[in-house]
C-alpha positions as CSV (number, residue, x, y, z in Angstrom):
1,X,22.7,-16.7,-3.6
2,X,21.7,-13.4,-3.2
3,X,22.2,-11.2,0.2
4,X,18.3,-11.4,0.7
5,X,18.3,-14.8,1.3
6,X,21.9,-14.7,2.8
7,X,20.3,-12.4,5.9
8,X,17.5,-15.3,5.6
9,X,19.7,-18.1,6.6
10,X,21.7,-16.5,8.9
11,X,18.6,-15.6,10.9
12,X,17.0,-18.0,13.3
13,X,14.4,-15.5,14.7
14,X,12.5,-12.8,11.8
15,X,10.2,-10.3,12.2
16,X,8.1,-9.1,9.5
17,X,6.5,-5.4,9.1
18,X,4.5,-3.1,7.1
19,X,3.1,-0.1,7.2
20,X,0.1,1.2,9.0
21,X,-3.7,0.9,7.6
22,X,-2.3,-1.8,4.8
23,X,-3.2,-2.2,1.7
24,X,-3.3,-4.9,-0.6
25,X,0.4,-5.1,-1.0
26,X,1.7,-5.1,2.2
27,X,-0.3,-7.5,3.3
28,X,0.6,-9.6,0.1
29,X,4.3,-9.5,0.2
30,X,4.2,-9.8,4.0
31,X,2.3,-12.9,3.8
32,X,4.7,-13.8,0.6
33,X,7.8,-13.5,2.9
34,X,6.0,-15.6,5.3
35,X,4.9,-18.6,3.3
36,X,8.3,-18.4,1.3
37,X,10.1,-18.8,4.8
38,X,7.4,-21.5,5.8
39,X,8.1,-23.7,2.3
40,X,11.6,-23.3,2.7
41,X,13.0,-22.7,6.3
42,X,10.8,-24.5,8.4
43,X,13.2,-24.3,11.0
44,X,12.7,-20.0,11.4
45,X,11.4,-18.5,13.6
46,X,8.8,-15.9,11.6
47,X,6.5,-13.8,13.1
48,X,4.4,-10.5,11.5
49,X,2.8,-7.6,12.9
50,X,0.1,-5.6,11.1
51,X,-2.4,-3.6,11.9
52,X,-6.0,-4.6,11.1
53,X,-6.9,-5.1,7.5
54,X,-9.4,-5.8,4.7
55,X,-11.2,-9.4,5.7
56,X,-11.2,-9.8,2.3
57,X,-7.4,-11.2,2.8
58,X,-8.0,-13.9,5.0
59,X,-7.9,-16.5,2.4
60,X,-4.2,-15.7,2.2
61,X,-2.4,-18.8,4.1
62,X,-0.6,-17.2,7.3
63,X,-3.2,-14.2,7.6
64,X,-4.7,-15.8,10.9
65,X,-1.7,-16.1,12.6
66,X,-0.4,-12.3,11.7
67,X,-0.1,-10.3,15.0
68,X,-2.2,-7.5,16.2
69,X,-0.4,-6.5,19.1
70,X,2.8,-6.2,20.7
71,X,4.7,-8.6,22.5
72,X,8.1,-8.6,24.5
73,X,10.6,-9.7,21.5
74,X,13.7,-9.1,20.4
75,X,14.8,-10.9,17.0
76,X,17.5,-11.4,14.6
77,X,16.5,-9.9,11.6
78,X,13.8,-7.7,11.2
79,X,12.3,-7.2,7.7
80,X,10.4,-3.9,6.4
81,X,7.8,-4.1,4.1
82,X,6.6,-1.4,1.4
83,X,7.0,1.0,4.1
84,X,8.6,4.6,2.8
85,X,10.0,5.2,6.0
86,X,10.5,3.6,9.4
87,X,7.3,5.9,10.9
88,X,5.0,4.2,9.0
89,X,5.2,0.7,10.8
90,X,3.6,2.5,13.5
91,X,3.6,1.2,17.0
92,X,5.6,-1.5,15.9
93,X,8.7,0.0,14.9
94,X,10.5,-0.8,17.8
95,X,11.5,-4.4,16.8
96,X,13.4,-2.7,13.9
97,X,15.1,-0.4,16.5
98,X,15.7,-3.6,18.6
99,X,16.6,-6.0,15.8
100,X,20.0,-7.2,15.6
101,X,20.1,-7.1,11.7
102,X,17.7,-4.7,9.9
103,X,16.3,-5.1,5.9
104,X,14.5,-2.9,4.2
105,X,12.5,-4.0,0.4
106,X,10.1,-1.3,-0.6
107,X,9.2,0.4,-4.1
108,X,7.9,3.8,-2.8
109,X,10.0,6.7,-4.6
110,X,10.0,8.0,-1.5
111,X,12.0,5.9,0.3
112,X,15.3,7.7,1.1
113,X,16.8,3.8,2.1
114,X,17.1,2.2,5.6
115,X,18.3,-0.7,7.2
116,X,21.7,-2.8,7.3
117,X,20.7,-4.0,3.9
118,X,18.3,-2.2,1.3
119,X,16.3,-3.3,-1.9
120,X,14.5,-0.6,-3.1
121,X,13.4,-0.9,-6.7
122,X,11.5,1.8,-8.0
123,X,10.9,0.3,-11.0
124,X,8.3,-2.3,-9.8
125,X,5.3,-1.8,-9.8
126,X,4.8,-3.6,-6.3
127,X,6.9,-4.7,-3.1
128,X,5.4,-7.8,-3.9
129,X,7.6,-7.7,-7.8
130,X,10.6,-6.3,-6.0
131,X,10.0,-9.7,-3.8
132,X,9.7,-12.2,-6.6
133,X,12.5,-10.7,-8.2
134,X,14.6,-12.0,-4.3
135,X,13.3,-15.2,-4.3
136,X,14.4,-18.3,-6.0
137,X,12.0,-19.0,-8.9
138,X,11.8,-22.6,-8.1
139,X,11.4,-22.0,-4.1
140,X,8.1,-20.3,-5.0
141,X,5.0,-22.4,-3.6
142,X,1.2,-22.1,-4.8
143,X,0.7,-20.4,-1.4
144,X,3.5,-17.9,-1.5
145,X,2.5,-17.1,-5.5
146,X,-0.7,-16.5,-4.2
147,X,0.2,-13.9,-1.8
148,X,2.6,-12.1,-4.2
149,X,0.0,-11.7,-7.2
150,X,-2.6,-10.4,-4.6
151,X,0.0,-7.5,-3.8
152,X,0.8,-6.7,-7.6
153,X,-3.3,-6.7,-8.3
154,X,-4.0,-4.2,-5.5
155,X,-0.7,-2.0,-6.7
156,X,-1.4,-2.1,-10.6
157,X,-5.2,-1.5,-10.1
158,X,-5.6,-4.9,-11.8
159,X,-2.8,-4.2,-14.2
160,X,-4.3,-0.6,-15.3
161,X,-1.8,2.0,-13.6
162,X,1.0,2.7,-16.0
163,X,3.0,1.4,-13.4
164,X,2.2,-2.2,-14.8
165,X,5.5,-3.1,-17.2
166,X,6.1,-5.8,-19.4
167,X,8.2,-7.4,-16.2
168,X,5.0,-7.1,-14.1
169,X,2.8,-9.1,-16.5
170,X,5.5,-12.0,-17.1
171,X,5.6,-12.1,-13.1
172,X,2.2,-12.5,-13.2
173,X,1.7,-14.9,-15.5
174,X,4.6,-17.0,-13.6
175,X,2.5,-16.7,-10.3
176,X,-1.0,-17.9,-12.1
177,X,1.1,-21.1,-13.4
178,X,2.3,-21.4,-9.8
179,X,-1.6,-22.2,-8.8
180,X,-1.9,-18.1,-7.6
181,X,-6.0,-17.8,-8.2
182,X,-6.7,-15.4,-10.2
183,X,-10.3,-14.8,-10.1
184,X,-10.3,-15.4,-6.4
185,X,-8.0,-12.8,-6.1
186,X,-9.0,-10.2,-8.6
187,X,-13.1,-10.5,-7.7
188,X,-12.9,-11.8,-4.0
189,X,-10.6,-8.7,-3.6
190,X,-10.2,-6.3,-5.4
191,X,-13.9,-6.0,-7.4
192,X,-16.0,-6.8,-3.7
193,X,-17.6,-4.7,-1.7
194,X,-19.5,-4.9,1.2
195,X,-22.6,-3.2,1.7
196,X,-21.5,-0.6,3.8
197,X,-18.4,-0.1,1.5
198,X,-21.1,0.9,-1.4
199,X,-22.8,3.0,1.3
200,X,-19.5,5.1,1.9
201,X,-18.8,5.2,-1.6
202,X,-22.0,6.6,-2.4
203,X,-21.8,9.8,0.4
204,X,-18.0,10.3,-1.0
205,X,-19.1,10.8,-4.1
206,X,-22.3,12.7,-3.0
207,X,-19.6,14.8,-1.5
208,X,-17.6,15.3,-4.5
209,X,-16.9,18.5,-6.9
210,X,-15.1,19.6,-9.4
211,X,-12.1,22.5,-9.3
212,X,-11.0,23.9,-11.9
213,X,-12.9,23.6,-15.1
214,X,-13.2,19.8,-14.0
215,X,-9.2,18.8,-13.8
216,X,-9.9,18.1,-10.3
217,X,-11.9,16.9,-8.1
218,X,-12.4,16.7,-4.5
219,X,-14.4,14.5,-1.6
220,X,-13.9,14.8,1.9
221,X,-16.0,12.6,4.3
222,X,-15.5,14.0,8.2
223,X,-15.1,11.7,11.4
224,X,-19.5,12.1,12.0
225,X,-20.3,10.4,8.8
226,X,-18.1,7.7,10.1
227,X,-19.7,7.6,13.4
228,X,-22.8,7.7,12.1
229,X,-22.5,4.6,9.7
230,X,-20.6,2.5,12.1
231,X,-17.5,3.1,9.3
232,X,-13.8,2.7,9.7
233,X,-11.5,3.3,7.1
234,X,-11.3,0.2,6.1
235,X,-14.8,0.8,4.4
236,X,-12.9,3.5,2.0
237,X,-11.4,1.1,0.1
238,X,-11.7,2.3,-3.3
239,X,-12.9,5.6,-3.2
240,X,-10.0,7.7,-4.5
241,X,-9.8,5.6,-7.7
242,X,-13.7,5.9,-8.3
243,X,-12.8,9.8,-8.2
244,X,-10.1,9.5,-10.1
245,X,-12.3,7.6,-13.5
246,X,-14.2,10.7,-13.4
247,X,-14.5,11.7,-17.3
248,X,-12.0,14.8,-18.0
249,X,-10.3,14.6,-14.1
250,X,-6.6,14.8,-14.1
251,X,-6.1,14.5,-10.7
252,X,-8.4,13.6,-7.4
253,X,-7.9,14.3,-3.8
254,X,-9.5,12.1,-1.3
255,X,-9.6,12.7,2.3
256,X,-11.5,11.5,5.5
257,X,-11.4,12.6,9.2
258,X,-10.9,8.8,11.1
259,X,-10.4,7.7,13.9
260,X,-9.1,11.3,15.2
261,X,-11.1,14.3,15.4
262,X,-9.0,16.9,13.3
263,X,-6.5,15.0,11.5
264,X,-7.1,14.2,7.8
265,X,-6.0,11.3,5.7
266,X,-5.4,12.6,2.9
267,X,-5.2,9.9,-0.5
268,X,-3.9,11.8,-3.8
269,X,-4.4,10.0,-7.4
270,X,-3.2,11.4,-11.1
271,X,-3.9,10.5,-14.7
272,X,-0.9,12.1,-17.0
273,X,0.0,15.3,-15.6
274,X,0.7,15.8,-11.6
275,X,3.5,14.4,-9.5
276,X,1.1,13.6,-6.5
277,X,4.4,12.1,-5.0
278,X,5.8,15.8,-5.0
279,X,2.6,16.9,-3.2
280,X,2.2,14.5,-0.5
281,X,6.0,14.6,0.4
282,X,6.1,18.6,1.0
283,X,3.1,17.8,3.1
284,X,4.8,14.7,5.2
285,X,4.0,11.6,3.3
286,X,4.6,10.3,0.1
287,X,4.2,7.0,-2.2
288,X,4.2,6.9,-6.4
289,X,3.9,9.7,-8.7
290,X,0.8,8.8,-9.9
291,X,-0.5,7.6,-6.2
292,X,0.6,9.0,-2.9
293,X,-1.0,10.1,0.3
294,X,-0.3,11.9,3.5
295,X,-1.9,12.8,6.8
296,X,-2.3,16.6,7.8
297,X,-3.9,17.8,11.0
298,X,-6.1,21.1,10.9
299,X,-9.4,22.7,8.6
300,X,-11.0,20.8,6.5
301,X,-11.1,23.6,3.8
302,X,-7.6,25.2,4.5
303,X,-6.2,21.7,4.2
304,X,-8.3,21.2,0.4
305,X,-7.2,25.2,-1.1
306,X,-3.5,24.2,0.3
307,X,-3.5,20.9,-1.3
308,X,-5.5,21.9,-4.8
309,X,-3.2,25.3,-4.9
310,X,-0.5,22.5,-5.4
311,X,-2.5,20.2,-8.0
312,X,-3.0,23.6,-10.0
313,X,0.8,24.7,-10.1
314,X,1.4,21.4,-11.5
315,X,-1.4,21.4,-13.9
316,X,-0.3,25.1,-15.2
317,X,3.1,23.9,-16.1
318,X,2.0,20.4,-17.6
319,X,-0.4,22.1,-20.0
320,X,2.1,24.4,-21.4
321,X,4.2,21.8,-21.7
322,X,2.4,19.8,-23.9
């Protein structure tokens, strides 16, 4: 038994949290603690709290009954999720700071390590891996699989990233045989998009251009366009990689002015050369090397030249390198 599932069992009430605006993989592994605690320890107490997300996820068993808002609770083990750091559960944190036991299980390079207990495996290529690899094998349900291979889809880009390892495709397969669905998963969530999804896609990329003789490129989308189209960022949803497949780009930067006035998400992607991890931390945030992302208030432009100054320190070193 391993001390994952020993803080399990000696838990009667568990909170589960990710990070804010989630993704594919935090809602995955969320929902993959939840149904593995369901199938196994009926008895639990098991509540999560995320912010909105993609309606694309609902399918996952447990979505419904995540929680939107907060409520007067204290339990005995609170449980982060692919969260770098404790800001990024949001307004939720508190239950970690009120907690009477504390785990964290992330993947992010930048997590420095937090919590009573910490498994932080940088080597997989998803929370969701870093999960499986806690469980017992045999303890997985069709449910639970399902949630898990959902996170390592949205965190390999459908096995693509050269985060994807030999380890990450035998977990994969071992999910599928589970009963995880994988063209429901890979199409319903990954490939789909709505209508107004395609409409966003299409000013991002009107927006686009190129730096430096085509290495980089750039789209920024400001909080009118949003307005305008009735948008939230959950209508973004694969922008930054469409910028990224841009024949001869190295590295993309991706930002959007939403919900605030002034404050940029910014969402940073590489092929072979740039640390965008290295970026986005001196800047506040952080994630992978090859995907990471921070949020920066101020000028539109100043906040681009600062950023693509960066990219092009990077790029200057790589290329002498090679």
């Amino acid at each position: 038994m391993n001390d994952f599932i020993k803080e399990i069992e000696k838990a009667e009430s568990i909170v589960l949290l990710g990070h804010t605006r989630p993704d594919g993989d935090c809602v995955g592994s969320c929902l993959g603690v939840y149904n593995y605690l369901l199938d196994n320890y009926p008895e639990k107490t098991v509540d999560v709290y995320l912010d909105e997300f993609k309606q694309e996820f609902m399918f996952l068993r447990g979505a419904s009954q995540i929680l939107h808002e907060k409520q007067d609770c204290v339990y005995d083990l609170c449980i982060s999720l692919d969260s770098g750091d404790l800001e990024r559960h949001g307004a939720f944190e508190e239950y970690f700071h009120s907690a009477k036991r504390t785990t964290c299980i992330d993947h992010h390079i930048s997590n420095m390590g937090f919590g009573d207990v910490c498994f932080l495996k940088t080597e997989c290529s998803a929370t969701a891996e870093v999960l499986f690899t806690l469980f017992e094998e045999d303890k997985i349900r069709m449910e639970c699989a399902e949630c898990l291979y959902l996170g390592i889809v949205h965190d390999t880009g459908v096995f693509k990233y050269n985060n994807t390892t030999r380890q990450t495709m035998e977990i994969a397969g071992i999910l599928i045989e589970k009963g995880a669905r994988s063209p429901l998963v890979i199409d319903g969530t990954f490939y789909k998009k709505t209508f107004k999804q395609n409409k966003m896609l299409a000013k991002a990329l009107d927006a686009a251009f190129l730096m430096f003789d085509g290495k980089v490129i750039v789209s920024c989308l400001e909080k009118e366009v949003f307005d305008k189209n009735a948008a939230t960022n959950l209508d973004t949803d694969g922008i930054v990689d469409a910028l990224r497949i841009t024949d001869g780009v190295e590295c993309a930067l991706w930002m959007y002015e939403y919900p605030k006035k002034g404050t940029f998400k910014c969402s940073l992607r590489s092929n072979e050369i740039v640390n965008v991890n290295l970026i986005a931390g001196a800047l506040g945030g952080g994630g992978h090397i090859r995907a990471s992302g921070c949020e920066i208030e101020g000028n539109k432009d100043t906040i681009i030249l600062k950023i693509t100054d960066m990219i092009m320190e990077q790029l200057k070193s790589g290329l002498r390198d090679k």
